[in-house]
TORRO-705085 format. One line per 10 residues: number of its first residue (from 1); their letters; for each residue x, y, z of N, C-alpha, C. Coordinates in nm, 3 decimals. Each point is the difference from the previous one (the first is absolute). Layout:
N
NUM = A = X:Y:Z:X:Y:Z:X:Y:Z | ...
***
This chain:
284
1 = XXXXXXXXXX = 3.202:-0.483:0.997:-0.062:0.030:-0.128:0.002:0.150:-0.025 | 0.032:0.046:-0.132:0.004:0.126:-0.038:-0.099:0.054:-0.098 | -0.099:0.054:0.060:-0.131:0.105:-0.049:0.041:0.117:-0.058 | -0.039:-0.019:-0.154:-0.064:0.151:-0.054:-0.141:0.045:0.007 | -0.040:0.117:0.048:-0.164:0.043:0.025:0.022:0.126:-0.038 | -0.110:-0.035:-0.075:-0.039:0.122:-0.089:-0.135:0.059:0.047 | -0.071:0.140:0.043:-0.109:0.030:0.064:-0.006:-0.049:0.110 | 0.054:0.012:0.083:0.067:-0.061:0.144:-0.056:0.155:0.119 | -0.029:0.141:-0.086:-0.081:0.100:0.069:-0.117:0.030:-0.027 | -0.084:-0.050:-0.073:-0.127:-0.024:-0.019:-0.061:-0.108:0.114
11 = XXXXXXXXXX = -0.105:0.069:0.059:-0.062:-0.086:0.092:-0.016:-0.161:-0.013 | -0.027:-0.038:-0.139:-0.044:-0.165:-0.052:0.130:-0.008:0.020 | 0.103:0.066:-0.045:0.151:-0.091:-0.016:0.093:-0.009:0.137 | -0.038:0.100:0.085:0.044:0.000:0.105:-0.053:-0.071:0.100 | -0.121:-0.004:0.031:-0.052:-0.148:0.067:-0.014:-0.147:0.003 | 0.097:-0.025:-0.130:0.032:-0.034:-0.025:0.131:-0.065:-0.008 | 0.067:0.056:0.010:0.132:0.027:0.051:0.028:-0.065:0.135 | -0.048:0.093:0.088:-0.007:-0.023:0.130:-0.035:-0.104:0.024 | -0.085:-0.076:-0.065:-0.062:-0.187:0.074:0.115:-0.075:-0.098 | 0.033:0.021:-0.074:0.175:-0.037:-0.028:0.082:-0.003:0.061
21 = XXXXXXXXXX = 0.027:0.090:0.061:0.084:0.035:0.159:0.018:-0.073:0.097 | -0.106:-0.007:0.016:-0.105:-0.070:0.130:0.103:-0.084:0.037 | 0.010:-0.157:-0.047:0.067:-0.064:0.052:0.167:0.095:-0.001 | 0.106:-0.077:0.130:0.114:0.060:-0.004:0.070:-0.123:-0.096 | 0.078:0.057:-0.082:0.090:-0.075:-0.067:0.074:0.058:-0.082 | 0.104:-0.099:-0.110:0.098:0.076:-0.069:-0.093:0.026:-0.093 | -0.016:0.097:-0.038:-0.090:0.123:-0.128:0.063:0.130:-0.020 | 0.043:0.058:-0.097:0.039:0.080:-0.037:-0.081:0.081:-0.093 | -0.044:0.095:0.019:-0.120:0.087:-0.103:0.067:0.120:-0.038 | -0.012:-0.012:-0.119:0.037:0.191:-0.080:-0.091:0.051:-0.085
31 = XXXXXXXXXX = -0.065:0.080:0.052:-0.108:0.086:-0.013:-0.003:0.090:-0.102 | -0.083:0.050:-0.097:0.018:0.128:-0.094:0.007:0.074:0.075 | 0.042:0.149:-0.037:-0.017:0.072:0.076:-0.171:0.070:-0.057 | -0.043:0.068:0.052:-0.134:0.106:-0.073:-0.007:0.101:0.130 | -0.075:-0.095:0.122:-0.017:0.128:0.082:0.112:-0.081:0.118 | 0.019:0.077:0.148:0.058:-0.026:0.118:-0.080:-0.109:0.096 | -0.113:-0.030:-0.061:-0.062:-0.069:0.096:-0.029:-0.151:-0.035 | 0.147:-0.060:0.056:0.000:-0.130:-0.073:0.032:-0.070:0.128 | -0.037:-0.119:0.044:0.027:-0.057:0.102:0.125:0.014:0.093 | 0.020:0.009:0.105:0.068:0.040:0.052:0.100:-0.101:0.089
41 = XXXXXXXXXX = 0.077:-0.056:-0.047:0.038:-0.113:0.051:0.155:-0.053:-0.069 | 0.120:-0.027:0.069:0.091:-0.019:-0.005:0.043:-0.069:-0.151 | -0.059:-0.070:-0.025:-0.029:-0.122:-0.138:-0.049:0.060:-0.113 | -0.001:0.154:-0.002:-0.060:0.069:-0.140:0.073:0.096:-0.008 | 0.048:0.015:-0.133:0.103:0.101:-0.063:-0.099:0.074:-0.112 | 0.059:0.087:-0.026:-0.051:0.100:-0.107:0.042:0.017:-0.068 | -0.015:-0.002:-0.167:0.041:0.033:-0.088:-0.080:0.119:-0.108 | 0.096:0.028:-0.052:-0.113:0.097:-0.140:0.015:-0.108:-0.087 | -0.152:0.032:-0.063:0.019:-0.096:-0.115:-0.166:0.006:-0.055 | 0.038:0.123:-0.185:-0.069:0.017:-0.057:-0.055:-0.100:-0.093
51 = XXXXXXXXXX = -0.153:-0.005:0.022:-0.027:-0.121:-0.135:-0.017:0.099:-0.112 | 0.028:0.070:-0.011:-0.061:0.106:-0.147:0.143:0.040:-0.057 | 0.104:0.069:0.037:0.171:-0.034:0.003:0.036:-0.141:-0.064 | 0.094:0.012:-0.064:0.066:-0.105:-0.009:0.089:-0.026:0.086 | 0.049:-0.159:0.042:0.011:-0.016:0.109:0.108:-0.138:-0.048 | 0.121:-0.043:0.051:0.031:-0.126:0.001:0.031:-0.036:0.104 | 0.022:-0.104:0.011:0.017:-0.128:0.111:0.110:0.052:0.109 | 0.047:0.097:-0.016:0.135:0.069:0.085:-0.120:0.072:0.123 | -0.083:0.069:-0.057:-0.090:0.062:0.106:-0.076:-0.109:0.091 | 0.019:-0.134:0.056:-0.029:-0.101:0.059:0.074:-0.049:0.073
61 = XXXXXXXXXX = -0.033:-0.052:0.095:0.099:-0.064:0.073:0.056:-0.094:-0.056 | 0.146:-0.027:0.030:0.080:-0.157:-0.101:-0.093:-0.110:0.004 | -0.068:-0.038:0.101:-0.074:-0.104:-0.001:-0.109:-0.031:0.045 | -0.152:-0.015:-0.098:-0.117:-0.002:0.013:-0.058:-0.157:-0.024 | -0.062:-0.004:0.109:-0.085:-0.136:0.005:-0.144:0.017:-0.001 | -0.072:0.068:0.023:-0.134:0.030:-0.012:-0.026:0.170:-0.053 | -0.081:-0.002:-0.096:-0.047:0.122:-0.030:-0.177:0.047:0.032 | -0.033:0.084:0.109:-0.157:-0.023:0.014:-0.019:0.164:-0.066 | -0.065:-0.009:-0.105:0.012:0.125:-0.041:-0.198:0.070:0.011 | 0.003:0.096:0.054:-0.129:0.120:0.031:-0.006:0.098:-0.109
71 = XXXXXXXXXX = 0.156:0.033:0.036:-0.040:0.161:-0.112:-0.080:-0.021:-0.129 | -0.072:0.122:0.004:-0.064:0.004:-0.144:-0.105:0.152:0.002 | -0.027:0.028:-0.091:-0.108:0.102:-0.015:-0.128:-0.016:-0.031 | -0.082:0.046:0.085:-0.127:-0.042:-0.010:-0.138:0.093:-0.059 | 0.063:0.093:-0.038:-0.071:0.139:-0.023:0.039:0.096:-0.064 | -0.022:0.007:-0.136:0.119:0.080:-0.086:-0.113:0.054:-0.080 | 0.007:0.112:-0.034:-0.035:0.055:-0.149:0.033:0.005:-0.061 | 0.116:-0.018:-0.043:0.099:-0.058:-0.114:-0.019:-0.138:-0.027 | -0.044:-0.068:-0.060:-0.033:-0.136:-0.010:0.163:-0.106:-0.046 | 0.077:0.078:-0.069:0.132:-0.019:-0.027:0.109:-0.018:0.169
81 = XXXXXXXXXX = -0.054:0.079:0.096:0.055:-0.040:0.123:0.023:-0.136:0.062 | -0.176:-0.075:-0.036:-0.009:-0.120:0.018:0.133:-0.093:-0.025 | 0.011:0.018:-0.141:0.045:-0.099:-0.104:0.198:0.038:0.095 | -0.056:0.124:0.053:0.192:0.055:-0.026:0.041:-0.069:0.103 | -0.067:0.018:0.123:0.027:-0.044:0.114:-0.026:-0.174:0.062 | -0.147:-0.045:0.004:-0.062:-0.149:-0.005:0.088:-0.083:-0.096 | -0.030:0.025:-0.136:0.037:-0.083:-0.104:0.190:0.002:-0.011 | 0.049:0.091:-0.037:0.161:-0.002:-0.063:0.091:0.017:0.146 | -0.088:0.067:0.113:0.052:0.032:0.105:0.051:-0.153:0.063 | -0.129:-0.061:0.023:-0.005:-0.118:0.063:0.115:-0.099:-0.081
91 = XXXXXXXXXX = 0.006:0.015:-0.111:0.125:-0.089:-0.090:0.113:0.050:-0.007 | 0.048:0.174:0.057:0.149:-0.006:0.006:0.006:-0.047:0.130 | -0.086:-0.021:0.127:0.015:-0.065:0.107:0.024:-0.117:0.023 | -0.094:-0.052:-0.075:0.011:-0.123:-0.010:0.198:-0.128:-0.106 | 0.020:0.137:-0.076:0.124:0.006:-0.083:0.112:-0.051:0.111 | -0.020:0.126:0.050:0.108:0.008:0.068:0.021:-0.088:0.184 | -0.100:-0.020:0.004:-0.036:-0.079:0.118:0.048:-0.116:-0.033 | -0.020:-0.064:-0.116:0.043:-0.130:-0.025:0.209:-0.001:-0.028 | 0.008:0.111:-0.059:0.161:0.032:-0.050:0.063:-0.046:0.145 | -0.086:0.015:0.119:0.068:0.031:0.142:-0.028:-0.160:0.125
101 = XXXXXXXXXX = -0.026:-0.087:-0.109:-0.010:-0.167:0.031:-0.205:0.008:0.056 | -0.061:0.088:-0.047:-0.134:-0.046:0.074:-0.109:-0.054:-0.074 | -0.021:-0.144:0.046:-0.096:-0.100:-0.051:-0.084:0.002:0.047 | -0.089:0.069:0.100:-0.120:0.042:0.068:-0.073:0.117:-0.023 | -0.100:0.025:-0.057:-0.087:0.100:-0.007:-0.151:0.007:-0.043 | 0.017:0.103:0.132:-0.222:0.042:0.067:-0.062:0.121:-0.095 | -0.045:-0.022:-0.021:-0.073:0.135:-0.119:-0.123:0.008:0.043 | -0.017:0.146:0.071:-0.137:0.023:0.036:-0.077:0.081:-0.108 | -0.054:-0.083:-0.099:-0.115:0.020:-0.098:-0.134:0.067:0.046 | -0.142:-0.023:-0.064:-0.110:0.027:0.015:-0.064:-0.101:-0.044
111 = XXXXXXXXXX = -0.175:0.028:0.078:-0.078:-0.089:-0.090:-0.074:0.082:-0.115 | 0.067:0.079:-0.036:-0.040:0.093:-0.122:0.099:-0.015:-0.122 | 0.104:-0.104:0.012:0.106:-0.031:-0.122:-0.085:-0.048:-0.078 | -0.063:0.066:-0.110:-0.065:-0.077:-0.085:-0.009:0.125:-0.152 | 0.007:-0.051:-0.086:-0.024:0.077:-0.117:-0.131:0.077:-0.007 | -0.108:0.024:0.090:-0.087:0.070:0.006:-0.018:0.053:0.076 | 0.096:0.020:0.095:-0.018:0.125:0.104:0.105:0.095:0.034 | 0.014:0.075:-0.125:0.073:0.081:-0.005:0.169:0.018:-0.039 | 0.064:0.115:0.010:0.137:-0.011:-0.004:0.095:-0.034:0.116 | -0.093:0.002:0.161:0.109:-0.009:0.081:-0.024:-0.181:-0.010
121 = XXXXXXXXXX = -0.108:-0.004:0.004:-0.010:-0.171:-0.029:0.112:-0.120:-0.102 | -0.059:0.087:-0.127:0.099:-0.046:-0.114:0.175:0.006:0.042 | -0.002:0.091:0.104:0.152:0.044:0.016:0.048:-0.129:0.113 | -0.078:-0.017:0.096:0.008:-0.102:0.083:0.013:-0.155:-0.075 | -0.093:0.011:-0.125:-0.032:-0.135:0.004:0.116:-0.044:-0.104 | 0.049:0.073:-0.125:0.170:0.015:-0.035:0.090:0.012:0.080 | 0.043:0.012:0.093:0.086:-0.029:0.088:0.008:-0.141:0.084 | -0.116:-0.054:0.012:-0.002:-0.129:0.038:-0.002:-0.154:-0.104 | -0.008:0.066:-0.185:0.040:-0.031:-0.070:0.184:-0.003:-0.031 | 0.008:0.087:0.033:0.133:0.038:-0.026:0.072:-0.110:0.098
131 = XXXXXXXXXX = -0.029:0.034:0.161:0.053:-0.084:0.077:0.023:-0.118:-0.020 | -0.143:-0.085:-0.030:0.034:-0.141:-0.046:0.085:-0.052:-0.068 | 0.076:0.073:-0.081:0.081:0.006:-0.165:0.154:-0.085:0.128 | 0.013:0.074:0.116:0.076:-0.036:0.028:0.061:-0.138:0.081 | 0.083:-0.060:-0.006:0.021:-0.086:0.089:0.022:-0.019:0.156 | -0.100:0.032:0.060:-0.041:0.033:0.146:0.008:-0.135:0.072 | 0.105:-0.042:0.087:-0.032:-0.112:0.097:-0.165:0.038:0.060 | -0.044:0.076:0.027:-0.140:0.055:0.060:-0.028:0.117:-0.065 | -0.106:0.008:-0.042:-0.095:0.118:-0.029:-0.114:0.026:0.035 | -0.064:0.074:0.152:-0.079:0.022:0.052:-0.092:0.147:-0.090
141 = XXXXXXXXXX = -0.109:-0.014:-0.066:-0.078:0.088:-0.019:-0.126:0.002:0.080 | -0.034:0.156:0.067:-0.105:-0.020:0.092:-0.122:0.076:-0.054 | -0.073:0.007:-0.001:-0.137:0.082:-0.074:-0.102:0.060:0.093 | 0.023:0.114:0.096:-0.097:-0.016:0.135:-0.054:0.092:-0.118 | -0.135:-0.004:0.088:-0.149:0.132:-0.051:0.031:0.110:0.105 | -0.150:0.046:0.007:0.020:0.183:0.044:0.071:-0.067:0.145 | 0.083:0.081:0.100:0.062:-0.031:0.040:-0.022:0.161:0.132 | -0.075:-0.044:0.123:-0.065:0.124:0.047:0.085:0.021:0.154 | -0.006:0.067:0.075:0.052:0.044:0.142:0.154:0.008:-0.011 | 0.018:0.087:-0.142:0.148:0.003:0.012:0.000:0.125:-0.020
151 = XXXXXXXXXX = -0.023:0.092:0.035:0.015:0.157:-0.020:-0.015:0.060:-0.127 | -0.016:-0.061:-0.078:-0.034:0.021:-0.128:-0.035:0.105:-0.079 | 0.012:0.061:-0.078:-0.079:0.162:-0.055:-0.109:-0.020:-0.142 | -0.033:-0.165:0.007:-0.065:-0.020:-0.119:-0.083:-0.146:0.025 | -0.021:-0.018:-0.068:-0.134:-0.120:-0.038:-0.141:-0.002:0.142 | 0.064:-0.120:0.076:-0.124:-0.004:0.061:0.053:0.050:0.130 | 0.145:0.042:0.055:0.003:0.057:0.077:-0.040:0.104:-0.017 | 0.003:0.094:-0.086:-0.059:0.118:-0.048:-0.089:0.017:0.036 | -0.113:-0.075:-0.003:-0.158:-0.020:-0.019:-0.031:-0.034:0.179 | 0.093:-0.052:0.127:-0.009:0.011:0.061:0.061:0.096:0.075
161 = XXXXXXXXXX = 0.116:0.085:-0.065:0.060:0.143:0.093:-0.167:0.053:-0.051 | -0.028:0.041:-0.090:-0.120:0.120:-0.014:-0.115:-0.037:0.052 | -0.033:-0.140:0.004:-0.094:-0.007:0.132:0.008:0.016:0.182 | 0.123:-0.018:-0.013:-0.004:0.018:0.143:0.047:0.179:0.018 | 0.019:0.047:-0.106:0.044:0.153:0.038:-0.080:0.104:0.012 | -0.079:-0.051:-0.107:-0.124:0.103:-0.066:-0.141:-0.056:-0.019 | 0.009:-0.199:0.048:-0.145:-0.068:0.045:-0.084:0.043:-0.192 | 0.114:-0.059:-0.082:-0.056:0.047:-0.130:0.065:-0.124:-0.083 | -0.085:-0.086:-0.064:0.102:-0.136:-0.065:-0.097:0.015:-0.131 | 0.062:-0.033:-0.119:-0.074:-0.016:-0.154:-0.025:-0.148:-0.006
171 = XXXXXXXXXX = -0.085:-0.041:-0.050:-0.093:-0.079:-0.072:0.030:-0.015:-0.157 | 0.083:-0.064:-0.084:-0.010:-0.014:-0.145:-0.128:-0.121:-0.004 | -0.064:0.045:-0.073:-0.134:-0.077:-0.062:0.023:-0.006:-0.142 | -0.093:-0.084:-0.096:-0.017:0.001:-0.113:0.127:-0.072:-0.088 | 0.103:-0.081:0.066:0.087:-0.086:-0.052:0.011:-0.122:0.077 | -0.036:-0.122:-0.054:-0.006:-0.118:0.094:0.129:-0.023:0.000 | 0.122:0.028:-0.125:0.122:-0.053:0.024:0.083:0.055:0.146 | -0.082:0.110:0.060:0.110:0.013:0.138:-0.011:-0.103:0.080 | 0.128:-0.037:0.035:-0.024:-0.057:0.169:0.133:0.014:0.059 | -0.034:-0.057:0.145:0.131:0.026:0.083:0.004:-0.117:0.031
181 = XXXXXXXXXX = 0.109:-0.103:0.066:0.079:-0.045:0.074:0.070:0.034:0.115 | -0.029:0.089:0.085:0.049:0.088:0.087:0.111:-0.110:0.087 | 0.150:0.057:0.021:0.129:-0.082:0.043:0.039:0.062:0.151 | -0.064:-0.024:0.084:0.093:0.070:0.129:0.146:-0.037:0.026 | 0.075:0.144:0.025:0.114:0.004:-0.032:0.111:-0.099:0.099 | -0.101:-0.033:0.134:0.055:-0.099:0.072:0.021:-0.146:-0.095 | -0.085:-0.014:-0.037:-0.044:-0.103:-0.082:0.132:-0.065:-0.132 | -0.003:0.149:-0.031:0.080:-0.013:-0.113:0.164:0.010:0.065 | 0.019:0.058:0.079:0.131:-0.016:0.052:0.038:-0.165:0.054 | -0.106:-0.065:0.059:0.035:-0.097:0.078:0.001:-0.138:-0.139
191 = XXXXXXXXXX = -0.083:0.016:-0.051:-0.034:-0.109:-0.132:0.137:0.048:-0.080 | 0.045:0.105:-0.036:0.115:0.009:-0.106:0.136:-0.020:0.097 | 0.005:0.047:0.095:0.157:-0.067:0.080:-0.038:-0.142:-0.002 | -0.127:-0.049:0.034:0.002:-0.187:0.016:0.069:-0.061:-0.123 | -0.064:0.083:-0.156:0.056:-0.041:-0.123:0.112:0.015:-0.008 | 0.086:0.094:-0.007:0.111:0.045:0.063:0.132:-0.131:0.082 | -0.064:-0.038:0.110:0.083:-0.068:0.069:0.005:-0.141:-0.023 | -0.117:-0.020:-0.104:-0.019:-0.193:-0.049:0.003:0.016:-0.127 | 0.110:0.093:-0.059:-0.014:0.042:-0.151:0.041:-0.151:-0.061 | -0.072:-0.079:-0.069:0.034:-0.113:-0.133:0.105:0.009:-0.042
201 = XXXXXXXXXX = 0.032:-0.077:-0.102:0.090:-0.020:-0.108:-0.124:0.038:-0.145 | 0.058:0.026:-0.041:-0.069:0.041:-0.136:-0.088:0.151:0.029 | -0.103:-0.021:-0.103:-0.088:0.106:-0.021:-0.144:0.012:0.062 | -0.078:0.104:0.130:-0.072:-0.030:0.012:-0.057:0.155:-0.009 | -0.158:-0.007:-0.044:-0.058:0.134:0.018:-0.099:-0.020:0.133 | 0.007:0.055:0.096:-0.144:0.073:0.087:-0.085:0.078:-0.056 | -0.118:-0.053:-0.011:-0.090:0.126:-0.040:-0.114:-0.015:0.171 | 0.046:0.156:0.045:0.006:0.014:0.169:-0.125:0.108:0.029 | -0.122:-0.070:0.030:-0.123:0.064:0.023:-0.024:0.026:0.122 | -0.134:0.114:0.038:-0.073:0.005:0.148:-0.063:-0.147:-0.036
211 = XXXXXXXXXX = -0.068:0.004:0.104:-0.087:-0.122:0.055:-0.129:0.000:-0.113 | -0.033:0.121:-0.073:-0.135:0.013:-0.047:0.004:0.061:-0.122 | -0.085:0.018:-0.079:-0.040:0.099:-0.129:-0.095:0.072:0.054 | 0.027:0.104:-0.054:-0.115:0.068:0.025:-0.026:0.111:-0.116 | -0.137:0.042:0.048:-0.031:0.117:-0.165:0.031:0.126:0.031 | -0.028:0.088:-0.052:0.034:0.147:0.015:-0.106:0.033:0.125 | -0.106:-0.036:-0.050:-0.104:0.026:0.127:-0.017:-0.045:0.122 | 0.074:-0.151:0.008:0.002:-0.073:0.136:0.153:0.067:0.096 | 0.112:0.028:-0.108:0.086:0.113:0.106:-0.009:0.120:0.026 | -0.076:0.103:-0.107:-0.005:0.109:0.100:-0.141:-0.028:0.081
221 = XXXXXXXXXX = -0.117:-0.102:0.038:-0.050:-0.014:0.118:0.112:-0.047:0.111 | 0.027:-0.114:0.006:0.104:0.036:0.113:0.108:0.142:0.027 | 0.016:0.058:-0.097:0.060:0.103:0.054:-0.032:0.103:0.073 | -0.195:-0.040:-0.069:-0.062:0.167:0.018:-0.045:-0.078:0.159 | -0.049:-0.103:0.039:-0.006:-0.066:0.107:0.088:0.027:0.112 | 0.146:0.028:-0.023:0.114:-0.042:0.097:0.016:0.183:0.015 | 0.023:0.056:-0.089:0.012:0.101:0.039:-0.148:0.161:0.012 | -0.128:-0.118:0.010:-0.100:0.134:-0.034:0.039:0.093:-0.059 | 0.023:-0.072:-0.115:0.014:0.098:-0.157:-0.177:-0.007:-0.098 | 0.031:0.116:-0.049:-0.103:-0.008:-0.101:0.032:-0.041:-0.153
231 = XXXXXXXXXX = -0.048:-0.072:-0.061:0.050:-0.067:-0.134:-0.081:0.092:-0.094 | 0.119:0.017:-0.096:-0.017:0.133:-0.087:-0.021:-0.087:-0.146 | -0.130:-0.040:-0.054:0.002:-0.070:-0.136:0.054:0.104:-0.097 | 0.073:-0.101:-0.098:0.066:0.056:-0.104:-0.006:-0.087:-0.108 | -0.086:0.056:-0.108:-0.007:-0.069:-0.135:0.125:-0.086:-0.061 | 0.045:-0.136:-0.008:0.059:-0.008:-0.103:0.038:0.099:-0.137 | -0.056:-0.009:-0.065:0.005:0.073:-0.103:0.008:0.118:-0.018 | -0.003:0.143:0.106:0.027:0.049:0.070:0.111:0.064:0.027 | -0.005:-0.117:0.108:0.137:0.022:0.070:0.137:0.018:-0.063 | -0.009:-0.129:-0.113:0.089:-0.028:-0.131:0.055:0.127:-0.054
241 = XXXXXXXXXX = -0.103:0.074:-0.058:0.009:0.106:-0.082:0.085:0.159:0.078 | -0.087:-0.032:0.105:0.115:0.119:0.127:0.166:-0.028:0.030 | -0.030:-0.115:-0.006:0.133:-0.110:0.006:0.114:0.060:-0.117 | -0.054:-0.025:-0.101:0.077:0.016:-0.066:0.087:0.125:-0.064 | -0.132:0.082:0.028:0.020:0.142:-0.002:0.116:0.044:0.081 | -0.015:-0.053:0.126:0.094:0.024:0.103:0.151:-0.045:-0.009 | -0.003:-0.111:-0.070:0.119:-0.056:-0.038:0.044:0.108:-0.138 | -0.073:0.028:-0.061:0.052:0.046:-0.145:0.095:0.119:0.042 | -0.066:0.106:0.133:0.055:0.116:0.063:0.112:-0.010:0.066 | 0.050:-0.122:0.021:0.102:-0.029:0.101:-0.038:0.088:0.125
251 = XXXXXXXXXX = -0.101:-0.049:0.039:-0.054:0.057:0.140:0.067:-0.026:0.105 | 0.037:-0.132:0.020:0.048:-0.032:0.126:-0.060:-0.081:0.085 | -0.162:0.020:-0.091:-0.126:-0.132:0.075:0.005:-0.098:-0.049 | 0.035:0.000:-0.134:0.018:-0.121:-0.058:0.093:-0.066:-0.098 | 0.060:-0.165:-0.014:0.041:-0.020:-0.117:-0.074:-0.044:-0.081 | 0.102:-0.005:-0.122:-0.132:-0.082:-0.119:-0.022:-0.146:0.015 | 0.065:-0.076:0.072:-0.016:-0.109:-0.031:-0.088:-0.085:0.117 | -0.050:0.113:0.061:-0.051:-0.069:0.161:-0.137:-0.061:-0.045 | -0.042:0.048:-0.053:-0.159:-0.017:-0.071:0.000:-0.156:-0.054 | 0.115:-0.063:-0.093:0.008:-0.138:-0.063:0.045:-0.089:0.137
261 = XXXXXXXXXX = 0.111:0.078:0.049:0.001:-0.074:0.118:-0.111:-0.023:0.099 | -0.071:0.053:0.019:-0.144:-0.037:0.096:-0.074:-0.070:-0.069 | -0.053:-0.010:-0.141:-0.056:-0.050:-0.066:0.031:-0.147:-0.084 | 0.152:-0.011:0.006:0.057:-0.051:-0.068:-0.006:-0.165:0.019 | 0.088:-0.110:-0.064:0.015:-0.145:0.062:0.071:0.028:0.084 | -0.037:-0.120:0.099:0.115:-0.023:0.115:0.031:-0.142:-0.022 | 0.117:-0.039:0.059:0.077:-0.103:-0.032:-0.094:-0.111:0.133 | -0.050:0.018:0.107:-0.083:-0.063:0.074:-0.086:0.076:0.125 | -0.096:-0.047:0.021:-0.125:0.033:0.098:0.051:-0.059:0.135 | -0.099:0.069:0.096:0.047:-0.125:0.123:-0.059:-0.139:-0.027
271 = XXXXXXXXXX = -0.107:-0.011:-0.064:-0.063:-0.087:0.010:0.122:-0.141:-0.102 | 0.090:0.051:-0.063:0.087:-0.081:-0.067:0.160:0.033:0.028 | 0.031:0.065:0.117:0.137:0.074:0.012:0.063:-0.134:0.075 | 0.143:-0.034:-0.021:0.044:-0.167:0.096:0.049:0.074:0.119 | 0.018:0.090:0.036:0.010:0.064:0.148:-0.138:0.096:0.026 | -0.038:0.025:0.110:-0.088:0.095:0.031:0.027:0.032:0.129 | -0.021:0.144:0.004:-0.001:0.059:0.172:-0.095:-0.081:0.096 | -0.009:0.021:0.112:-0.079:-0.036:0.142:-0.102:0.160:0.025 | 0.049:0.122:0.011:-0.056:0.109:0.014:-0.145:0.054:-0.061 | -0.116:-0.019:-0.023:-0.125:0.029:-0.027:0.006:0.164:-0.027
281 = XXXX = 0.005:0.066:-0.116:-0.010:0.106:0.008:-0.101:0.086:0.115 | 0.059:0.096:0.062:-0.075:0.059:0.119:-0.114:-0.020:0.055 | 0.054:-0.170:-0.004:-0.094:-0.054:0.135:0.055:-0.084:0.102 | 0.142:0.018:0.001:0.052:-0.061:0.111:0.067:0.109:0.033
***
């Protein structure tokens, strides 16, 4: 079998990867290129291959049978990035993937594809519109939530590098719409290769949770718990307004759209997700 992987050097996509591997057999994987640190193993080739470029079916290998595609942008201040890369990106991939015989494809979505949480959301959740359009022997869409112990430089890994560095974690109060789903990254590697290797015929979505919900206040206590951190309350309403400020400056602290995204719909809870992790946020 011949693999295209896309985000194949990103920690989620690369651990991924590897329990792909796992078994020995005929598999053939060709990798984007982005960074050097892509699995290391006889059965993976490298290619360049821009989703923002135009791109045809010549930049592919002659023959594709599965497409598991990662790449995407998750953090833009340009809100137009979203759309450039997620949305039109994901469809010259998807274009040309098919030009090259491939009737299989994994689309790692969010549970934030929803028209109210934002532009990287909206960008996700058009692209998995788009996908459907096509005639896919299989179409795997997966939807994990926050997604933690992957080295991360944002969400709730964030919230656990600065507690364990500086024993300092925030508290958002004053919005009931937050919550988490917290996804350990074991979790999510082992549940998405399982989907992966018993992929259907037709169309299926995962919407791929932790074990639990929880509120803004019940995770940073476990955090401030695990790492004797002190929890720093921070107004909703507040916070918002600094927020935005910060985004307006192109600071570097923030985008604009992170705020709808925390606040925003999600496509499912744990308490309703058809997969869920085993991992208890930092208590196992």
């Amino acid at each position: 079998m011949r693999i295209l992987f896309t985000g194949a050097s990103s920690v989620v996509g690369l651990r991924v990867l590897e329990r792909l591997l796992e078994p020995a057999g005929d598999v053939e994987v060709w990798c984007s290129r982005h960074r050097t640190d892509v699995a290391a193993d006889a059965r993976v080739q490298v290619i360049d291959l821009d989703l923002v470029a135009q791109f045809d079916e010549h930049s592919l290998p002659d023959k594709i049978d599965m497409t598991i595609h990662f790449a995407g942008v998750t953090h833009a201040h340009d809100s137009e990035s979203y759309s450039k890369v997620n949305h039109l990106g994901t469809m010259r991939l998807a274009g040309a993937a098919r030009a090259r015989g491939c009737r299989r494809f994994v689309y790692i979505s969010t549970r934030c594809a929803t028209h109210d949480a934002g532009a990287y959301g909206e960008s996700k959740l058009a692209a998995e519109n788009e996908l459907k359009k096509f005639a896919w022997e299989s179409l795997l869409i997966i939807r994990p939530s926050e997604i933690y112990d992957a080295q991360g430089s944002e969400g709730v890994d964030k919230l656990i590098a600065l507690a364990h560095r500086w024993h300092l974690t925030v508290w958002l109060f004053g919005n009931s719409r937050i919550s988490f789903a917290p996804l350990h990254l074991d979790d999510f590697a082992a549940i998405v290769a399982d989907e992966i290797k018993t992929l259907p015929k037709g169309l299926r979505i995962v919407e791929l949770c932790g074990p639990e919900d929880l509120s803004a206040r019940e995770l940073v206590t476990r955090i401030a718990n695990r790492y004797k951190a002190l929890p720093l309350p921070l107004w909703w309403p507040l916070f918002a307004l600094f927020f935005k400020i910060a985004a307006g400056f192109n600071s570097g602290l923030a985008v604009p759209d992170q705020l709808q995204r925390l606040v925003g719909a999600k496509t499912a809870a744990a308490k309703t997700a058809n997969r869920t992790g085993r991992v208890r946020f930092l208590l196992d």
